[in-house]
N, CA and C of each residue as an Amber inpcrd file, in Angstrom:
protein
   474
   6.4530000 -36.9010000 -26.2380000   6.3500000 -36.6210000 -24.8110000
   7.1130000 -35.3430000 -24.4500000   8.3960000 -35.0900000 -24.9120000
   9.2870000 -34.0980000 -24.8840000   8.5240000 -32.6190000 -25.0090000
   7.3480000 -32.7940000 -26.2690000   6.9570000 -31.4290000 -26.6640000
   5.5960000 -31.4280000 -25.9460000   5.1940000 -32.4190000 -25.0790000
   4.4420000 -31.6970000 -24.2110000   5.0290000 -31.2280000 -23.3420000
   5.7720000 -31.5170000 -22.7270000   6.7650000 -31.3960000 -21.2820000
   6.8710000 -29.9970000 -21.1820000   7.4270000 -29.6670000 -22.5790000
   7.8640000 -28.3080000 -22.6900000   6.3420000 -27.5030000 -23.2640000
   5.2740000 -27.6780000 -23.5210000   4.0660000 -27.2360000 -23.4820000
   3.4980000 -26.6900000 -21.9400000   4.0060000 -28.0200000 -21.3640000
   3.4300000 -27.9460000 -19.6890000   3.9490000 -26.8660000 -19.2350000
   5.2260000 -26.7510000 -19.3660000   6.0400000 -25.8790000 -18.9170000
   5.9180000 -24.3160000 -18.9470000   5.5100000 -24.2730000 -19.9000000
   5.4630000 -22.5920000 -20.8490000   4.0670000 -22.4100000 -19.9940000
   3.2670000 -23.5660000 -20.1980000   2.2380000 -22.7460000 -19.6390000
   2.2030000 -22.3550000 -18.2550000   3.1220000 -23.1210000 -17.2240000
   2.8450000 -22.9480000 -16.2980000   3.7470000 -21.3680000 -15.7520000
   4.6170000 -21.3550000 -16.3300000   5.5430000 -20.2870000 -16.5750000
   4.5670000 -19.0110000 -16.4330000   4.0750000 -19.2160000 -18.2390000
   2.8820000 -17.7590000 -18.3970000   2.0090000 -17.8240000 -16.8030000
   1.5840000 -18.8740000 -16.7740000   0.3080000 -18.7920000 -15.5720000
   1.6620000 -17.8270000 -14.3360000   2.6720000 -17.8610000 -13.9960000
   2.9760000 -17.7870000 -12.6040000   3.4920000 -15.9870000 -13.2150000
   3.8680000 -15.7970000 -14.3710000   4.0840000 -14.3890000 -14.6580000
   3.0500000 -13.5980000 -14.8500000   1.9000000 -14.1050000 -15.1280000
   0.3320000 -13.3300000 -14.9090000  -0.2230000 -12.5590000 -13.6700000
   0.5470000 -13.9700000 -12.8090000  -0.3820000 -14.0590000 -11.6340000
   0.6480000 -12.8900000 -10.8490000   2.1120000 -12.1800000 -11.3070000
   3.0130000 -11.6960000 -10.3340000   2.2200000 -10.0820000 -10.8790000
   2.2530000  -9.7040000  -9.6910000   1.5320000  -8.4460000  -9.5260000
   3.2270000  -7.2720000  -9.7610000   2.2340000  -5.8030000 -10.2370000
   3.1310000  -4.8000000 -10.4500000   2.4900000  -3.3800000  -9.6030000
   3.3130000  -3.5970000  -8.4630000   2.1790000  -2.8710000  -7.5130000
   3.0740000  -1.4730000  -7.8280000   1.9180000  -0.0630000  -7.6730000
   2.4350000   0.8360000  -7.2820000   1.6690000   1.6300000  -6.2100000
   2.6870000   1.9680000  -5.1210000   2.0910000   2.6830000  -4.0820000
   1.8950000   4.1960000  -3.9150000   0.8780000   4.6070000  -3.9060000
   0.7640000   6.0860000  -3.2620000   0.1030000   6.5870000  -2.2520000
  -0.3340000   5.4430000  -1.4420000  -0.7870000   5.5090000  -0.1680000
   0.4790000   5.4240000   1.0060000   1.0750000   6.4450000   1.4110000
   2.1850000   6.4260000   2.3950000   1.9980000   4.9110000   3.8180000
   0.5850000   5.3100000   3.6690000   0.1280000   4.5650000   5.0930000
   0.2080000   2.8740000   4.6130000  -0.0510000   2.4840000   3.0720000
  -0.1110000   1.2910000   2.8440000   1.4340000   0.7690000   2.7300000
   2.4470000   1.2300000   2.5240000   3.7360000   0.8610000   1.9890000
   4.4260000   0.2680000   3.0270000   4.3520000   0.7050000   4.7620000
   4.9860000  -0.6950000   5.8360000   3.7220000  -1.8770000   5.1860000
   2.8240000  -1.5500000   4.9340000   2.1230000  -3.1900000   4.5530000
   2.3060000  -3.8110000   3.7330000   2.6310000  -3.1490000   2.8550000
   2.9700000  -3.8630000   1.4390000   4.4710000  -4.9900000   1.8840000
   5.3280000  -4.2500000   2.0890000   6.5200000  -4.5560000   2.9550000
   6.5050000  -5.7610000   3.6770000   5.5280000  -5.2700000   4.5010000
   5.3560000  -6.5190000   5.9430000   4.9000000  -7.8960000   4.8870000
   3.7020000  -7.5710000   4.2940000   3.0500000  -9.0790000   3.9260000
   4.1770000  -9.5460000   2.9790000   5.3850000  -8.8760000   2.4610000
   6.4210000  -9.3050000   2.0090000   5.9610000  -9.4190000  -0.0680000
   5.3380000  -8.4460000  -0.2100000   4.9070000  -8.3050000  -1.2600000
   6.1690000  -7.6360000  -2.1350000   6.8790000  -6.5790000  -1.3060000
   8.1270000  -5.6680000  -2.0290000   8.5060000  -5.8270000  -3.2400000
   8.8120000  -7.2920000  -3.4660000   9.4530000  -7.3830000  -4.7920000
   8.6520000  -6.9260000  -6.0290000   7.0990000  -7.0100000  -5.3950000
   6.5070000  -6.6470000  -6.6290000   6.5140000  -5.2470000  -6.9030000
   6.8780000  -4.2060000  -6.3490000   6.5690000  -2.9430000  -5.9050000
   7.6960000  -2.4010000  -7.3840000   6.8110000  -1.0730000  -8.0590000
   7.5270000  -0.7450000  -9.3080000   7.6570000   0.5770000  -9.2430000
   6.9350000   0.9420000  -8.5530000   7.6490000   2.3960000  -8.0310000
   6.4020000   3.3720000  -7.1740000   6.2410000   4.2790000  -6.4330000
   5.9680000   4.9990000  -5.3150000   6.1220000   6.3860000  -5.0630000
   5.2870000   6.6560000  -4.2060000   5.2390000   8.4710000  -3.8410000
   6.3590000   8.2640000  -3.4640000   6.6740000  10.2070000  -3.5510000
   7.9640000  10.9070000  -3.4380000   8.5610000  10.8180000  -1.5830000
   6.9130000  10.4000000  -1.0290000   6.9290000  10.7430000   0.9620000
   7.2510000   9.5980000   1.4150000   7.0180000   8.4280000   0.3780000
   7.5930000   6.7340000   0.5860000   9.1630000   6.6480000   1.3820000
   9.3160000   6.1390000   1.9890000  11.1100000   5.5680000   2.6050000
  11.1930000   4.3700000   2.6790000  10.1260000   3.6030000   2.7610000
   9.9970000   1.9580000   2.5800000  10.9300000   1.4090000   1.5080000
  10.7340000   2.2350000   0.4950000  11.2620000   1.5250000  -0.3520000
  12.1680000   2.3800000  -1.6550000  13.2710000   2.3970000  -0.8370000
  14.7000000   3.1170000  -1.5030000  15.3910000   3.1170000  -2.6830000
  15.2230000   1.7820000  -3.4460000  15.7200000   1.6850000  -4.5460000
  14.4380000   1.5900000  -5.5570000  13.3180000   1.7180000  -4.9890000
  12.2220000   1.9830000  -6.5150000  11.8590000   3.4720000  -7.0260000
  11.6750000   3.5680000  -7.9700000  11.6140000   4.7250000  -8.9680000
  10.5120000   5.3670000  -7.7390000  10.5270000   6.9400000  -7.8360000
   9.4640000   8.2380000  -7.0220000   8.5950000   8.3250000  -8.6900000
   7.5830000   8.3190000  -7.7640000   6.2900000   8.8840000  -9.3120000
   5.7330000  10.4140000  -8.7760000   6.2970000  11.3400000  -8.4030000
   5.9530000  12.2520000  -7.7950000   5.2390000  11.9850000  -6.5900000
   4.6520000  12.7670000  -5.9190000   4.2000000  12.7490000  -4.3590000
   2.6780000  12.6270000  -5.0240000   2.1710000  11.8790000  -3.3520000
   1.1930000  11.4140000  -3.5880000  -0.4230000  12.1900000  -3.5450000
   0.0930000  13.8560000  -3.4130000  -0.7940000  14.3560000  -4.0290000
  -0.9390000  15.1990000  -5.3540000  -0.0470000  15.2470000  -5.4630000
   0.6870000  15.1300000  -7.1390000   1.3180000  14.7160000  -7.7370000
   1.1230000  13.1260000  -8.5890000   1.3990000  12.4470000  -9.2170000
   1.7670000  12.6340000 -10.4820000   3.1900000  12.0920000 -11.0370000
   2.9560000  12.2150000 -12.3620000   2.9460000  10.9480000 -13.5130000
   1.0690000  11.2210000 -13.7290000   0.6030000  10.3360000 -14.4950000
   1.6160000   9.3710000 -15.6270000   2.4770000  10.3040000 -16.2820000
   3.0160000   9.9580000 -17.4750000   4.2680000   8.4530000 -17.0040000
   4.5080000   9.0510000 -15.9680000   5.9320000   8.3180000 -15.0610000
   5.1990000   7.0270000 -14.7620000   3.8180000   7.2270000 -13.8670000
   3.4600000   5.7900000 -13.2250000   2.7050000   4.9030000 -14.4880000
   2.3250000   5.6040000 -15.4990000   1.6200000   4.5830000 -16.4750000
   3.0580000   3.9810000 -17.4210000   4.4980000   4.7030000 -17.2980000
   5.7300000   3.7310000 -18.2860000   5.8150000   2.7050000 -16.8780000
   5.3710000   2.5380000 -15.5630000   5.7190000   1.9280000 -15.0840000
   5.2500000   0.6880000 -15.1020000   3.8990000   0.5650000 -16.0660000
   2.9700000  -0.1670000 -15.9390000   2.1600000  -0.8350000 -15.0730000
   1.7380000  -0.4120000 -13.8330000   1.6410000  -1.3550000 -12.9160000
   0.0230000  -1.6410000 -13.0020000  -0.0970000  -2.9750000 -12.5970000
  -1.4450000  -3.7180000 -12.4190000  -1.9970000  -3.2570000 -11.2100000
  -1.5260000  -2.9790000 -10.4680000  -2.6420000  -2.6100000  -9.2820000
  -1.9980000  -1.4870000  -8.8440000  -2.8240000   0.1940000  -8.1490000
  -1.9810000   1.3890000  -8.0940000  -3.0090000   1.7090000  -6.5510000
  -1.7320000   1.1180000  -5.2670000  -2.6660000   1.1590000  -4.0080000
  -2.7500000   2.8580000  -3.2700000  -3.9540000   3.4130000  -3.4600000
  -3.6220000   4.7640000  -3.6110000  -5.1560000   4.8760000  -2.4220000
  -5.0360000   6.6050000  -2.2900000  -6.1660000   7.1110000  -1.1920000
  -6.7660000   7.7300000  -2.2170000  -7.8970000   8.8380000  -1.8550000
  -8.9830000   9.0440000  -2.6220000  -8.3020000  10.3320000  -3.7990000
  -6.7930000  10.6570000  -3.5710000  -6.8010000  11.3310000  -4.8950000
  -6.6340000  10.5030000  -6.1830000  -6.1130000   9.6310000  -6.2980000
  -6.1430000   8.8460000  -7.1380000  -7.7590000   8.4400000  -7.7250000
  -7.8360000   9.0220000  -8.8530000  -9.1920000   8.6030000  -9.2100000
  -9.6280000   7.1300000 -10.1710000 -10.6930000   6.6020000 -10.2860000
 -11.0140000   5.7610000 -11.4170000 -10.5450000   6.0190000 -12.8520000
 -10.7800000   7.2900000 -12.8670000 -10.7850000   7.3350000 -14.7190000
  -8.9460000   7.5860000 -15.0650000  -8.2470000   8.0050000 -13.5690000
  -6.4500000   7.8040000 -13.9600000  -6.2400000   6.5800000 -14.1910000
  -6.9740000   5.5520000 -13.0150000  -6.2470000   4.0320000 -13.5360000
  -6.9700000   3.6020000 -14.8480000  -8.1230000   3.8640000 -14.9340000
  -8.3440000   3.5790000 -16.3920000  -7.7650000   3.1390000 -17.5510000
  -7.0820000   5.0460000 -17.4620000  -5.8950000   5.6220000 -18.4680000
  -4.6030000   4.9740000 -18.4200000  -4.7840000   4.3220000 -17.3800000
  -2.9600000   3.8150000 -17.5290000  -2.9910000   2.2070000 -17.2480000
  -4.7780000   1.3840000 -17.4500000  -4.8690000   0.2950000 -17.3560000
  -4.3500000  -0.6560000 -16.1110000  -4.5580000   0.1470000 -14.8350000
  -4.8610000  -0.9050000 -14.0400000  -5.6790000  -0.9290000 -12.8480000
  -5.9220000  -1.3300000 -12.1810000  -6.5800000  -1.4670000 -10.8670000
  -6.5030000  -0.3900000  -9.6190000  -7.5960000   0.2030000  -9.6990000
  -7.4750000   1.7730000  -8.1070000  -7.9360000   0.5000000  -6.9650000
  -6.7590000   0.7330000  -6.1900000  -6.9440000   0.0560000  -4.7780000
  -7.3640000   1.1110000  -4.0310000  -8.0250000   1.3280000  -3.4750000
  -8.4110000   2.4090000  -2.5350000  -7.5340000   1.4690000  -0.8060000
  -6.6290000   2.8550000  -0.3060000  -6.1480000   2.0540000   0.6350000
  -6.4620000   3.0450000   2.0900000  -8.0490000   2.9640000   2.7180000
  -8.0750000   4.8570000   3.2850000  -8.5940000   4.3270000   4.5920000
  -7.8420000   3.9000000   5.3500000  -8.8270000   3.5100000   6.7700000
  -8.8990000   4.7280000   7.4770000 -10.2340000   5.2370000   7.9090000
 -10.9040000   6.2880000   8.4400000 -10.3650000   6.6720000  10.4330000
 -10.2570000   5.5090000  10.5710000  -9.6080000   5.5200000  11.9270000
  -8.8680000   4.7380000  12.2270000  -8.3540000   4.6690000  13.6430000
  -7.3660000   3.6070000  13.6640000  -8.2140000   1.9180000  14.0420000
  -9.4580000   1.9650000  14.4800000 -10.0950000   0.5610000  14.5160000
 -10.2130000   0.0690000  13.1530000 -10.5040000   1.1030000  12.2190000
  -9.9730000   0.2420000  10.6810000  -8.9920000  -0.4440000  10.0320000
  -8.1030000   0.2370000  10.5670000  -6.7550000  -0.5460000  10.3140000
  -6.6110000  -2.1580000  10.0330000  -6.6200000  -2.9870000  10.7360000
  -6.2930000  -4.3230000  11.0290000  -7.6350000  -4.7330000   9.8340000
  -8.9890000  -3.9780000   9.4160000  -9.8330000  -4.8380000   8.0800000
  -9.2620000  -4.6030000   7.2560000  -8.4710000  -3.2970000   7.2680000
  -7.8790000  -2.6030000   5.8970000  -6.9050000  -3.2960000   4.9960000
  -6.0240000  -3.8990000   6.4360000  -4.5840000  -4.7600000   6.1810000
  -4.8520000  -6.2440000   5.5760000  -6.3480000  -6.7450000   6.4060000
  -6.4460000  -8.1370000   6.0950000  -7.3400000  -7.9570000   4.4930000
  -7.7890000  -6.9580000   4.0940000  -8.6480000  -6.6210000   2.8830000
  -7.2870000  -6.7310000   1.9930000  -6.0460000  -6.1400000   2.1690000
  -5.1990000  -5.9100000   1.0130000  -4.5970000  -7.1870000   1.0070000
  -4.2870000  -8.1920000   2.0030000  -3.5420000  -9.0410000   2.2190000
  -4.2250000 -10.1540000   1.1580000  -5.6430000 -10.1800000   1.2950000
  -6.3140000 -11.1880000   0.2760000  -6.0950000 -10.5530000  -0.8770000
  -6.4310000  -9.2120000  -1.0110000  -6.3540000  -8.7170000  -2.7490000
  -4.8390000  -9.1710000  -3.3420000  -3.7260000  -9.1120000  -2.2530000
  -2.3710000  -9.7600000  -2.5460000  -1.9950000 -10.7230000  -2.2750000
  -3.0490000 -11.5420000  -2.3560000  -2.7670000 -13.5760000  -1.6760000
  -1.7610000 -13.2330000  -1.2600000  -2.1540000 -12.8560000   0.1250000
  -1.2090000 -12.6540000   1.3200000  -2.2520000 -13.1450000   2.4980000
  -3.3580000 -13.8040000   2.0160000  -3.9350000 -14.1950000   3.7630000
  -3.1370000 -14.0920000   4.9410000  -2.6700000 -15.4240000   4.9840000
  -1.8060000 -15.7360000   6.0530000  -0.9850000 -14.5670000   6.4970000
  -0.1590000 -13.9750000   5.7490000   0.5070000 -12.7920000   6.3020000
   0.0480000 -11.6630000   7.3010000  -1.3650000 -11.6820000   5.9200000
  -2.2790000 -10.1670000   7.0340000  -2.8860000 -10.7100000   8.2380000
  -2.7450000 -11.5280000   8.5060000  -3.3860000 -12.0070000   9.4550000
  -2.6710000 -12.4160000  10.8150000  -1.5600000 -12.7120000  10.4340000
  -0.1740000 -12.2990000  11.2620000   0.3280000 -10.9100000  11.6100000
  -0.0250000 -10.0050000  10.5380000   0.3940000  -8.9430000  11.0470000
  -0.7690000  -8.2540000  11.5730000  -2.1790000  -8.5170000  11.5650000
  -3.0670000  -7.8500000  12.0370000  -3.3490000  -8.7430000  13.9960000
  -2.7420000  -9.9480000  13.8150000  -2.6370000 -10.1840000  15.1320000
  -1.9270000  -9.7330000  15.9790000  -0.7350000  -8.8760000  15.3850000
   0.5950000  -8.4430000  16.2290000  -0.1080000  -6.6400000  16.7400000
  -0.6440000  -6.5290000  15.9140000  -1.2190000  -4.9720000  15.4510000
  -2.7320000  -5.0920000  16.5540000  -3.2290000  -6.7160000  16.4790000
  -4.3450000  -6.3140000  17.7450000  -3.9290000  -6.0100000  18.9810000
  -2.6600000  -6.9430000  19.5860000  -2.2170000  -7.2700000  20.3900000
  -1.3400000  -5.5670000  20.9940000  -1.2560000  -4.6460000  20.1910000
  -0.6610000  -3.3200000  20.5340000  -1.9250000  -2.2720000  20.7740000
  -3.1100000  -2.7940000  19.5480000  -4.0810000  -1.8640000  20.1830000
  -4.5460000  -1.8190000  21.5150000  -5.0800000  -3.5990000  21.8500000
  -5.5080000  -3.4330000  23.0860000  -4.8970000  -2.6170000  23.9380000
  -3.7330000  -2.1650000  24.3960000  -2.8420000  -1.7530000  25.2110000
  -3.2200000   0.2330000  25.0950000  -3.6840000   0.2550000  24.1890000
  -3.9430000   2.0510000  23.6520000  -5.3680000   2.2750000  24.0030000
  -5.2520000   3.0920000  25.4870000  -6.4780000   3.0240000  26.0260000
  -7.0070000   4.8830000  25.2150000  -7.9770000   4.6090000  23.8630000
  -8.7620000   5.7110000  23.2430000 -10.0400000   6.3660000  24.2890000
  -9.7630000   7.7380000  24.7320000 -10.7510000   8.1550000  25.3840000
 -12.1000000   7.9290000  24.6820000 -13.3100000   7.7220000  25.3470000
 -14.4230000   7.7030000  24.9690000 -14.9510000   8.9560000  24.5820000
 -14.1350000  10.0660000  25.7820000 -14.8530000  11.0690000  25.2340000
 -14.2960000  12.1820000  23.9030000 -14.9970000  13.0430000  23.4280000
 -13.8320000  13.8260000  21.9890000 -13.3820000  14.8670000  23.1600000
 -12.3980000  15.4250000  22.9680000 -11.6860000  16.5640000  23.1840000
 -12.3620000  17.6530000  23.2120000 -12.9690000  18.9580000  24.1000000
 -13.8000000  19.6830000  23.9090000 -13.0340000  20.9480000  23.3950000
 -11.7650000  20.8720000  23.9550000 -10.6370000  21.9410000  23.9260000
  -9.3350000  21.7800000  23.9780000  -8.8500000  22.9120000  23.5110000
  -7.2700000  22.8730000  23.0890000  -6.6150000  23.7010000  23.2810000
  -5.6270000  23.1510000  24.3480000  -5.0990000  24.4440000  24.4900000
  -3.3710000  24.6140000  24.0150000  -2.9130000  26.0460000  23.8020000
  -2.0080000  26.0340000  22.6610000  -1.2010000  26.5160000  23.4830000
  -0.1130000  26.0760000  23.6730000   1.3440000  26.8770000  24.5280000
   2.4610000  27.6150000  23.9670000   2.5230000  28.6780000  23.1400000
   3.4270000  29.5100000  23.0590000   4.3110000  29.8280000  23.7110000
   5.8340000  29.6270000  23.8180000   6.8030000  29.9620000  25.0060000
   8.2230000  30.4980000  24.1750000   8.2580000  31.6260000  25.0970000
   9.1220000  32.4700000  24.0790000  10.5990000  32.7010000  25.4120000
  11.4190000  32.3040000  24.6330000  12.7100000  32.3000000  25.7320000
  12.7660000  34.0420000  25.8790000  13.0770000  33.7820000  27.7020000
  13.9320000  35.1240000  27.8800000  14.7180000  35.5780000  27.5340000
  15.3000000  36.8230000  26.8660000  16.7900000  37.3820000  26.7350000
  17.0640000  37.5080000  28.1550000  18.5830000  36.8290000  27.7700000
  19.4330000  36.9770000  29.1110000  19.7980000  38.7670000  29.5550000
């Protein structure tokens, strides 16, 4: 009975160290989310423009990355915008999250899209309710901007 116990065990062990993700961020815009849904601990290191997160390793900035740095980091999932290509995560074996909401009404699918990819339901969904509850309030003109105007102001000498 003993040496299953400890069979049960190991396996359940392996199963829960599989399942712990090794995120790396280079999407500036994704890293309060990562944060919020309370994912952090998994976080292995990040662009150079990151402040979220202070004590993880910089992999260079996130439009120049350095490959060599984020693949010793190993990470399983690399939540990045469109410079990050397919054939880098490839090379360094893990998962391109594309993290690129186009406007700000994207936002709140974007958050609840990563929140499931990080069995974080519940979370994103909390934070995309707090995040509706501020949009409503941000009244977006209907119409675009036709013009712009630029104010140059140059102090008098006394």
């Amino acid at each position: 009975f003993t040496g299953c116990l400890c069979a049960l065990t190991a396996a359940i062990l392996c199963q829960e160290s599989e399942a712990a993700e090794r995120i790396l961020i280079r999407a500036p815009a994704a890293a309060d989310i990562v944060e919020k849904l309370g994912a952090g601990d998994e976080v292995v290191g990040v662009s150079a423009s990151i402040d979220e997160f202070q004590n993880i390793p910089k992999v260079g900035t996130h439009i120049n990355p350095s490959i060599e740095v984020i693949a010793s980091m190993k990470p399983t999932i690399v939540i990045c915008t469109s410079r990050f290509t397919n054939e880098q995560a490839r090379r360094i074996n893990a998962e391109r999250y594309l993290y690129n909401p186009e406007n700000i009404n994207d936002i709140p699918a974007e958050i609840l899209r990563l929140g499931k990819r990080l069995k974080r339901d519940k979370e994103s969904a909390a934070i995309v309710e707090e995040i509706s509850k501020k949009l409503e309030k941000i009244k977006i003109p209907e119409k675009k901007a036709t013009a712009l105007f630029d104010h140059f102001y140059q102090k008098k000498k006394a």
